[in-house]
MIKOLZA-331956 format. One line per field, with one value per residue: y, x, z of N, C-alpha, C, O in turn. Coordinates in steps of 0.02 Angstrom, whole numbers. Layout:
<recs>
nc2 c(Y,...)
nc1 c(X,...)
nc3 c(Z,...)
cac2 c(Y,...)
cac1 c(X,...)
cac3 c(Z,...)
cc2 c(Y,...)
cc1 c(X,...)
cc3 c(Z,...)
oc2 c(Y,...)
oc1 c(X,...)
oc3 c(Z,...)
</recs>
This chain:
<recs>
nc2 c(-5300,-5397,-5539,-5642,-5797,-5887,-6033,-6179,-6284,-6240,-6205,-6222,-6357,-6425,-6349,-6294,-6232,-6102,-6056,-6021,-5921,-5831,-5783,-5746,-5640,-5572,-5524,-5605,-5669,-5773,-5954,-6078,-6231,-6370,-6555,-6703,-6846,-6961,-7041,-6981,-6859,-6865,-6855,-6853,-6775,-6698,-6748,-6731,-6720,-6676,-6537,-6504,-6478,-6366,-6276,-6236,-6130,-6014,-5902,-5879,-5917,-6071,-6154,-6276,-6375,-6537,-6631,-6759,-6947,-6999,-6883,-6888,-6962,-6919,-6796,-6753,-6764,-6672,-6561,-6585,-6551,-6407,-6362,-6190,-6178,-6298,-6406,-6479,-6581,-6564,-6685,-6798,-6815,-6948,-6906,-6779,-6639,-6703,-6704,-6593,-6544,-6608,-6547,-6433,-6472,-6487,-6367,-6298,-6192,-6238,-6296,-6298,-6383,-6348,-6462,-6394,-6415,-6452,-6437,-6271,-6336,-6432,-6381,-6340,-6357,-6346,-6241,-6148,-6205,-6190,-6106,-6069,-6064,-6150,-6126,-6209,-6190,-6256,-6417,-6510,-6562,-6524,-6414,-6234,-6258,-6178,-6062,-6093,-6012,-5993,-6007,-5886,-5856,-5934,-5917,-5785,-5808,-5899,-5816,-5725,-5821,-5828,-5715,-5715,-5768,-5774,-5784,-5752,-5839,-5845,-5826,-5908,-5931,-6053,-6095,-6081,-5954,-5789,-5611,-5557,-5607,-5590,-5479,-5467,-5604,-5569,-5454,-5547,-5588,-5663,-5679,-5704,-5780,-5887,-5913,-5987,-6038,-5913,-5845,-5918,-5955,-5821,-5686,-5593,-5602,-5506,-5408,-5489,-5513,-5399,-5333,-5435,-5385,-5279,-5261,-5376,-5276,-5162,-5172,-5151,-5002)
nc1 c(-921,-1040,-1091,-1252,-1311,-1431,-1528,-1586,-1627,-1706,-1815,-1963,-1996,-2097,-2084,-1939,-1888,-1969,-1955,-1808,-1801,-1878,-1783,-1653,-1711,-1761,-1622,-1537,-1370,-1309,-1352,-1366,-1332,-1381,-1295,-1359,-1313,-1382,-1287,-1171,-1235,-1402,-1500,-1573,-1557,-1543,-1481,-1341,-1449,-1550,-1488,-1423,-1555,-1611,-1502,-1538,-1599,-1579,-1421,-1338,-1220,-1183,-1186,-1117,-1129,-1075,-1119,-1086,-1035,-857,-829,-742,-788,-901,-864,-857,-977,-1047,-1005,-1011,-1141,-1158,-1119,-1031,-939,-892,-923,-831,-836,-701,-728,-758,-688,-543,-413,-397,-317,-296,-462,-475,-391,-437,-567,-527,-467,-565,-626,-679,-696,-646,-687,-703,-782,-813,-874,-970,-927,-781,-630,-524,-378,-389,-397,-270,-173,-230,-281,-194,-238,-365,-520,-615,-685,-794,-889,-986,-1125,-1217,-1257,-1240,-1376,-1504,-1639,-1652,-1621,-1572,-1431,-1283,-1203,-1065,-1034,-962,-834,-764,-777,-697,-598,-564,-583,-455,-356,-400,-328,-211,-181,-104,-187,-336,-441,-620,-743,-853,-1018,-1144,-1311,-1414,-1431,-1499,-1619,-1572,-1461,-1370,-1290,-1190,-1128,-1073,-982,-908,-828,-856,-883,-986,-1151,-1239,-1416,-1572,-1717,-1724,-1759,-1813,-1935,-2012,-2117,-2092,-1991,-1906,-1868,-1844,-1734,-1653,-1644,-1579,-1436,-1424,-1400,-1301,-1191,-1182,-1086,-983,-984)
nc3 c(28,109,72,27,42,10,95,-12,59,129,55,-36,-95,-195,-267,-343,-419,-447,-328,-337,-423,-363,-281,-330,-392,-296,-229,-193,-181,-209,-225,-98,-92,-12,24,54,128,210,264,321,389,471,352,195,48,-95,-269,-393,-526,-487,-450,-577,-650,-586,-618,-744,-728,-670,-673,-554,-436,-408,-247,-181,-32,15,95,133,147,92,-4,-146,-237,-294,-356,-482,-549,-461,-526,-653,-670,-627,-526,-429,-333,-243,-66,48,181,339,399,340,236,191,142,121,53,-94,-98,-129,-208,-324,-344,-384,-504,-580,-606,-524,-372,-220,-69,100,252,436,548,703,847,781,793,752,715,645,503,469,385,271,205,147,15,-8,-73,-3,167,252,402,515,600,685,689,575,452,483,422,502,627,789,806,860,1023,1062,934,904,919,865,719,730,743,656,541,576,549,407,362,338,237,73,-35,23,71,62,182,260,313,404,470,559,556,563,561,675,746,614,603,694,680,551,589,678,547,440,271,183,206,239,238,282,339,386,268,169,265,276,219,128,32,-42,49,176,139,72,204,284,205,241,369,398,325,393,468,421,423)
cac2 c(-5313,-5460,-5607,-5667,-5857,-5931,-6109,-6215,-6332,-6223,-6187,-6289,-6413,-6436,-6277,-6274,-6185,-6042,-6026,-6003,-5869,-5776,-5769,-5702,-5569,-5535,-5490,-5670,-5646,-5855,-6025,-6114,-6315,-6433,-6606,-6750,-6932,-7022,-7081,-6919,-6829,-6912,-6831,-6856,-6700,-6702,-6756,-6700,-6737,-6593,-6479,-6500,-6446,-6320,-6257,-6193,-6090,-5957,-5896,-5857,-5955,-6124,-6160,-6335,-6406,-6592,-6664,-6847,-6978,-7019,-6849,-6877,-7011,-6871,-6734,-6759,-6769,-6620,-6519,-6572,-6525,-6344,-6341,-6174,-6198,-6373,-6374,-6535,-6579,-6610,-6754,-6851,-6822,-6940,-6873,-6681,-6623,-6769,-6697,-6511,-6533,-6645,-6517,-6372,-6500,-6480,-6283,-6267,-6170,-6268,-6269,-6355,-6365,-6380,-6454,-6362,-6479,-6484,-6382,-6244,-6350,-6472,-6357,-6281,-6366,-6359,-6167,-6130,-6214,-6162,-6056,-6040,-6096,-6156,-6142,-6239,-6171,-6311,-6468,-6525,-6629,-6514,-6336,-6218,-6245,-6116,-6044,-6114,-5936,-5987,-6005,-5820,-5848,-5973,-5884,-5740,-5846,-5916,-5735,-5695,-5878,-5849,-5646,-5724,-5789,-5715,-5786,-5728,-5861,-5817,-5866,-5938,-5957,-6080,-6115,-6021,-5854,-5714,-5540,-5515,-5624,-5581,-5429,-5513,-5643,-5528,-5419,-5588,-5583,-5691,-5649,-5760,-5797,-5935,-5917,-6024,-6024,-5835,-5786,-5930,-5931,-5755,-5705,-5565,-5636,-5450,-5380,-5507,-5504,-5334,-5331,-5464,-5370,-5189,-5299,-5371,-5242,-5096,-5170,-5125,-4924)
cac1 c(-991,-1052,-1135,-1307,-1326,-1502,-1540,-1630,-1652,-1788,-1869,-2023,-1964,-2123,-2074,-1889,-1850,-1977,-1924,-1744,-1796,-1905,-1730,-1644,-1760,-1752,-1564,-1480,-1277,-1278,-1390,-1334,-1379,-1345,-1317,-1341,-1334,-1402,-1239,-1128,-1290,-1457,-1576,-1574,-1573,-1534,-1413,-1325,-1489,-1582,-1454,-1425,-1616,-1613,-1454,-1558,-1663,-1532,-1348,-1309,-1165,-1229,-1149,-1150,-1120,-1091,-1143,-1102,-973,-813,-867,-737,-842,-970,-843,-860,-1045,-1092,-963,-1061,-1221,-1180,-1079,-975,-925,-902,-869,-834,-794,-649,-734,-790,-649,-487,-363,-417,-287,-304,-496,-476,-374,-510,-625,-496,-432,-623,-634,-728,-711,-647,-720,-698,-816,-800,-922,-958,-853,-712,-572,-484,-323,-392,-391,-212,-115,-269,-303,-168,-242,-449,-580,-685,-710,-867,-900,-1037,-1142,-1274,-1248,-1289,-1421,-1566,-1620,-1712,-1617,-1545,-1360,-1232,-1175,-994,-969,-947,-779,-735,-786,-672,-537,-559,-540,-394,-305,-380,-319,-127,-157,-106,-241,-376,-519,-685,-754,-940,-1044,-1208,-1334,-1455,-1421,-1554,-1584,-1551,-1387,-1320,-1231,-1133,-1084,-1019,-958,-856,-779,-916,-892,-1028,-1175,-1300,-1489,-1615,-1771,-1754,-1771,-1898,-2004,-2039,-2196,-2072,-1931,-1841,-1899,-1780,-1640,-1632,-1636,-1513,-1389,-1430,-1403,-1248,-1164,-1190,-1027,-938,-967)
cac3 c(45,138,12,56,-7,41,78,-26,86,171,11,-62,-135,-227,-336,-293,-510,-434,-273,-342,-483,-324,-230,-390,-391,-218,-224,-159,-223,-231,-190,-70,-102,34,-35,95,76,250,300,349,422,465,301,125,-1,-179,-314,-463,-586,-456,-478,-694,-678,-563,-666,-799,-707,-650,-703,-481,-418,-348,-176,-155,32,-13,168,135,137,31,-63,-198,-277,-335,-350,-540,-555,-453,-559,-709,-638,-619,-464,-447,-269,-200,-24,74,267,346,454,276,181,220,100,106,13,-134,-126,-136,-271,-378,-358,-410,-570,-630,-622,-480,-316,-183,0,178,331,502,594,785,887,770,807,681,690,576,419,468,325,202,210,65,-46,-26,-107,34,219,293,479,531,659,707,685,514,455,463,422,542,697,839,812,929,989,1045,864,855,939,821,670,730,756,579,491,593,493,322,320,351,168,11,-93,45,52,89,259,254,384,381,533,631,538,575,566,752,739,567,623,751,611,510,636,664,509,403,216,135,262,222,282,254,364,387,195,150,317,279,166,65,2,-54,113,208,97,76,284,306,195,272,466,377,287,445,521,374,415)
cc2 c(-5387,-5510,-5626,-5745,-5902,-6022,-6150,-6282,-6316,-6193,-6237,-6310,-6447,-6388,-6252,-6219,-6115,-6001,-5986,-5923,-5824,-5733,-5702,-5638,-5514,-5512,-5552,-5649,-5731,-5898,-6080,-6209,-6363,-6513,-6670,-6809,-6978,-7044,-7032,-6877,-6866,-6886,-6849,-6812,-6710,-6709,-6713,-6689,-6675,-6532,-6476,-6473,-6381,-6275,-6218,-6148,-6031,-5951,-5895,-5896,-6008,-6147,-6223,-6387,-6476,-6612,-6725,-6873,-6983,-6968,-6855,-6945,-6976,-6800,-6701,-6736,-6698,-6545,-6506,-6559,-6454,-6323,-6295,-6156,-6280,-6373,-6456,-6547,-6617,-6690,-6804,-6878,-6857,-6912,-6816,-6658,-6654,-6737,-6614,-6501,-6581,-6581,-6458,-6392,-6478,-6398,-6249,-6240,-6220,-6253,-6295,-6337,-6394,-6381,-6426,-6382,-6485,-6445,-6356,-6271,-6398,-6444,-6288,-6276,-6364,-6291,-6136,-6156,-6207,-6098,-6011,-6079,-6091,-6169,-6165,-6226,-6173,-6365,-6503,-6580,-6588,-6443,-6320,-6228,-6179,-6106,-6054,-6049,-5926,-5989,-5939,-5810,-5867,-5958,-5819,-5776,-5883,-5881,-5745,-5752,-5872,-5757,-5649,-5760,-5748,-5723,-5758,-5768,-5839,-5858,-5883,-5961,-5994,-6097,-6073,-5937,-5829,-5663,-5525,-5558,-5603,-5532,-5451,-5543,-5612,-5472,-5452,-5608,-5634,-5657,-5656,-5788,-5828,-5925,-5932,-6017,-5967,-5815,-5858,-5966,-5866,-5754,-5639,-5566,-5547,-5405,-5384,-5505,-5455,-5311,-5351,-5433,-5322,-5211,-5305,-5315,-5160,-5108,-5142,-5028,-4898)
cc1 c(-1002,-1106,-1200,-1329,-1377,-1496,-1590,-1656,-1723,-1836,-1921,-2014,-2010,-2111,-2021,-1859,-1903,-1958,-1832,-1751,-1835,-1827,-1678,-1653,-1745,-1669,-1503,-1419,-1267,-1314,-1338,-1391,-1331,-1369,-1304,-1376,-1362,-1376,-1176,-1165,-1348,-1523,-1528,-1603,-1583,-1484,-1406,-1384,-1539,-1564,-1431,-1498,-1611,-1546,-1488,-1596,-1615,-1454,-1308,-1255,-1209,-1144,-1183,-1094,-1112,-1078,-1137,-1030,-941,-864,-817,-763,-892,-934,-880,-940,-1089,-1039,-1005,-1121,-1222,-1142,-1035,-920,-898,-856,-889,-813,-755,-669,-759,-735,-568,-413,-395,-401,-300,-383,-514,-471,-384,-526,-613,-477,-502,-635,-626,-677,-676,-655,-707,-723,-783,-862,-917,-910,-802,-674,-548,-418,-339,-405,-326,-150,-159,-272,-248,-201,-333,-449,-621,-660,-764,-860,-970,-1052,-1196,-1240,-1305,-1321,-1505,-1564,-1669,-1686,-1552,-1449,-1330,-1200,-1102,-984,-938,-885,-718,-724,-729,-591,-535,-520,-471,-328,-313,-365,-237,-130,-178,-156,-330,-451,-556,-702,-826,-962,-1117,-1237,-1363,-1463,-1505,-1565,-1574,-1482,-1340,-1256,-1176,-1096,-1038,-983,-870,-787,-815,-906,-953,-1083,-1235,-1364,-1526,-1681,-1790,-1793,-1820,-1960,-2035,-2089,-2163,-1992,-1867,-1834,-1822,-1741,-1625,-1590,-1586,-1453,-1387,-1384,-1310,-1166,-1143,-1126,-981,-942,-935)
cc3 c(62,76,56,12,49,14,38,16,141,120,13,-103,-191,-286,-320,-389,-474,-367,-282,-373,-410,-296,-254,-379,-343,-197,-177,-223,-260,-206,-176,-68,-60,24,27,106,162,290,333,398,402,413,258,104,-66,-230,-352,-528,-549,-476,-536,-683,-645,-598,-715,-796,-700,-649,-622,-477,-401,-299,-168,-94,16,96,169,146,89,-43,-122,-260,-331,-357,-426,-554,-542,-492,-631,-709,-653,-541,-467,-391,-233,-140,17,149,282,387,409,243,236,195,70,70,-70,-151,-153,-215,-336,-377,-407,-485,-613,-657,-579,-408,-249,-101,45,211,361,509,674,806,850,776,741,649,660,516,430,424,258,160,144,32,-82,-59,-37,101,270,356,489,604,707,676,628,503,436,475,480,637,728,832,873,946,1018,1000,846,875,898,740,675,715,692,532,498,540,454,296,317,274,110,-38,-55,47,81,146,246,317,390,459,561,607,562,583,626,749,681,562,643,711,573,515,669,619,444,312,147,211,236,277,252,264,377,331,176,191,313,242,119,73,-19,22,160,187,115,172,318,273,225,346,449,367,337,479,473,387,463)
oc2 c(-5432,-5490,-5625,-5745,-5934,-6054,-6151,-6321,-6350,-6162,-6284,-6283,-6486,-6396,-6199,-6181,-6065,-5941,-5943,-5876,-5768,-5673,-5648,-5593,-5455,-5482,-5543,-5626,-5748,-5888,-6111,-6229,-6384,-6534,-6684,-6824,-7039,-7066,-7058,-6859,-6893,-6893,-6860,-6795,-6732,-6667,-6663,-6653,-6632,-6488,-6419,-6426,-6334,-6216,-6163,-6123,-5993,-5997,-5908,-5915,-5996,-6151,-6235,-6419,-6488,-6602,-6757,-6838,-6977,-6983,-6823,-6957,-6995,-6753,-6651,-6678,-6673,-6486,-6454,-6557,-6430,-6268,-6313,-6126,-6281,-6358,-6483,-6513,-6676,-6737,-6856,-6936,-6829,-6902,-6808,-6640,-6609,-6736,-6591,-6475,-6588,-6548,-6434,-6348,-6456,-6378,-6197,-6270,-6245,-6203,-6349,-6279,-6439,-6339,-6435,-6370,-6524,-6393,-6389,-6256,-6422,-6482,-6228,-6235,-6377,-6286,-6104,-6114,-6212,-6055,-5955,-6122,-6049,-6218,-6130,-6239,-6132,-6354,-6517,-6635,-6607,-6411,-6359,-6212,-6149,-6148,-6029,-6021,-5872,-5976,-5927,-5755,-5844,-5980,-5799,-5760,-5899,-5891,-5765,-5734,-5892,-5734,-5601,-5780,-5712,-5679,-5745,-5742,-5808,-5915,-5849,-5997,-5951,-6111,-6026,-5887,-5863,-5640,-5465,-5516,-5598,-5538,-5452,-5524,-5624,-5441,-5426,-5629,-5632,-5601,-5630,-5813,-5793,-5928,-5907,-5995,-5951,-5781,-5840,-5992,-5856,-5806,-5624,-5538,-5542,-5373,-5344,-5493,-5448,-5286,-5322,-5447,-5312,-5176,-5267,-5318,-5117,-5064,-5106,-4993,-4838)
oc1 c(-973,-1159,-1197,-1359,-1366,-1478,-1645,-1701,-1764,-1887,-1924,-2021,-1985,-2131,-2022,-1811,-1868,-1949,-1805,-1717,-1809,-1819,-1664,-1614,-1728,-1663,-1452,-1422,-1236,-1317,-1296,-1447,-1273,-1426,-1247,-1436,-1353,-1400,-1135,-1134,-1357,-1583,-1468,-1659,-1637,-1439,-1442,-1368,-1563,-1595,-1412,-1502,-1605,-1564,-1463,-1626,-1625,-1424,-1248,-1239,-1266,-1084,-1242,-1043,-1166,-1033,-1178,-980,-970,-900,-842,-745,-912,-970,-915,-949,-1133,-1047,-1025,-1152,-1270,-1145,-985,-868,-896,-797,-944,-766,-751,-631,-782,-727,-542,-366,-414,-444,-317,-392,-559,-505,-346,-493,-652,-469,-498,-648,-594,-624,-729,-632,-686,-713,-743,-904,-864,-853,-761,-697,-545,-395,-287,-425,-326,-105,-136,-268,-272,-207,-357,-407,-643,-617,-776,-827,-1013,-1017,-1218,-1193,-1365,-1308,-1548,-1525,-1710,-1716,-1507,-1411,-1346,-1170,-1073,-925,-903,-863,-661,-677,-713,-545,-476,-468,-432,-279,-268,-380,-202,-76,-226,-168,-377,-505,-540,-680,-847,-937,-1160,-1198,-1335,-1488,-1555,-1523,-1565,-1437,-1280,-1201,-1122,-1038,-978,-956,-815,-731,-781,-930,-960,-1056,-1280,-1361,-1533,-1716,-1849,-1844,-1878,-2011,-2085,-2116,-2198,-1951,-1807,-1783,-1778,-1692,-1589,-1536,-1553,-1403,-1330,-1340,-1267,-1111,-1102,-1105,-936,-899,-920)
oc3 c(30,51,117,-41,101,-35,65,-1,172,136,53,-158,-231,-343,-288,-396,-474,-357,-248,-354,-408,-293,-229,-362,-342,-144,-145,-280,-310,-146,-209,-53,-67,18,45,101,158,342,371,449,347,427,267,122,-88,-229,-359,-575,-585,-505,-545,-723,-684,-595,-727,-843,-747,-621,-624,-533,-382,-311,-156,-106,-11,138,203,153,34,-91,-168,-318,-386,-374,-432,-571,-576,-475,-658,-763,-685,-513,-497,-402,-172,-137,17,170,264,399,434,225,284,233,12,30,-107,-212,-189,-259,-384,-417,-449,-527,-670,-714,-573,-396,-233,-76,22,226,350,492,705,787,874,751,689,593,636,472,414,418,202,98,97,-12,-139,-71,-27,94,313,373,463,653,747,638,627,528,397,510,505,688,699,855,927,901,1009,987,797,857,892,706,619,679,682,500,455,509,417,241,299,253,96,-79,-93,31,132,156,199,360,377,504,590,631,573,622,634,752,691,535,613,700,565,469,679,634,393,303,92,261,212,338,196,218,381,333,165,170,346,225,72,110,-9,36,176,222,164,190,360,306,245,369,470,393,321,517,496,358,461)
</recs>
């Protein structure tokens, strides 16, 4: 079954402990928290002292995107927060390997994006040793914008490298999702599909979930 992990970064941030527990409710598998510092992408999000609070609100996985520079500086931090994911990009990180396996020494999950433009042969010696891999499918920085829709070539072409490994990471896909694209996505090969502005632009939160997994989950029959 395909995962549905909503963005907080398109929640309301004025009530981001009820917006999480609505999501909960509404049948999200995992919250996805994108963490970005200014200097990797042009916004500022939220630290480790966000996510320790938002931590106590709900047991879900947290999925946290670290969007910044020289992420093993904070590897530590957002581990003790509540991080059970941490996924970092190859265009931040210069000793990849060196940060993977920080993140894996703490407990946690380990992850790698691509951004659009970067080619799959930069995570062709990393891919043993992930959790997860993020395809990025806008150009990060901000939520709410239009899916690049060559990525669905790229996304296919992802699968096909992480089903040649024996440990099988999960594929993730963040950007633009919606219920008229999500199929496709995970038609792609998408195992984990982040949406943000779909599920909290809407006005019922189990409505779209439910929708995006039904959209999801139909390629599977």
């Amino acid at each position: 079954m395909k995962l549905i992990a909503p963005s907080i970064l398109s929640a309301d941030g004025s009530r981001l402990g009820e917006e999480i527990t609505a999501i909960e409710k509404a049948g999200a598998d995992w919250i996805h928290i994108d963490v970005m510092d200014g200097t990797f992408v042009p916004n500022i999000t939220m630290g480790p002292a966000i996510i320790s609070s938002l931590r106590k609100v709900t047991k879900l996985p947290f999925d946290v995107h670290l969007m910044i520079a020289d992420p093993d500086r904070y590897v530590e931090s957002f581990f003790k927060a509540g991080a059970d994911i941490i996924t970092v990009h190859v265009e931040a990180s210069t000793h990849l390997h060196r940060t993977v396996e920080l993140i894996k020494s703490f407990g946690a999950k380990a992850g790698v994006s691509l951004n659009p433009a970067t080619s799959l042969d930069q995570i062709a010696e990393i891919i043993h040793y992930i959790d997860l891999l993020l395809i990025m499918t806008v150009n990060p920085g901000f939520g709410g914008q239009q899916f690049i829709g060559t990525s669905l070539a790229k996304i296919a072409r992802a699968k096909k490298m992480l089903v040649t490994m024996p440990h099988q990471p999960l594929l993730e896909v963040d950007g633009g999702v919606n219920l008229k694209n999500i199929g496709d996505i995970a038609q792609a090969g998408a195992d984990v599909i982040v949406a943000g502005a779909a599920v909290f632009g809407s006005e019922d939160y189990p409505k779209t979930i439910t929708a995006l997994k039904t959209n999801a989950n139909s390629t599977l029959a």
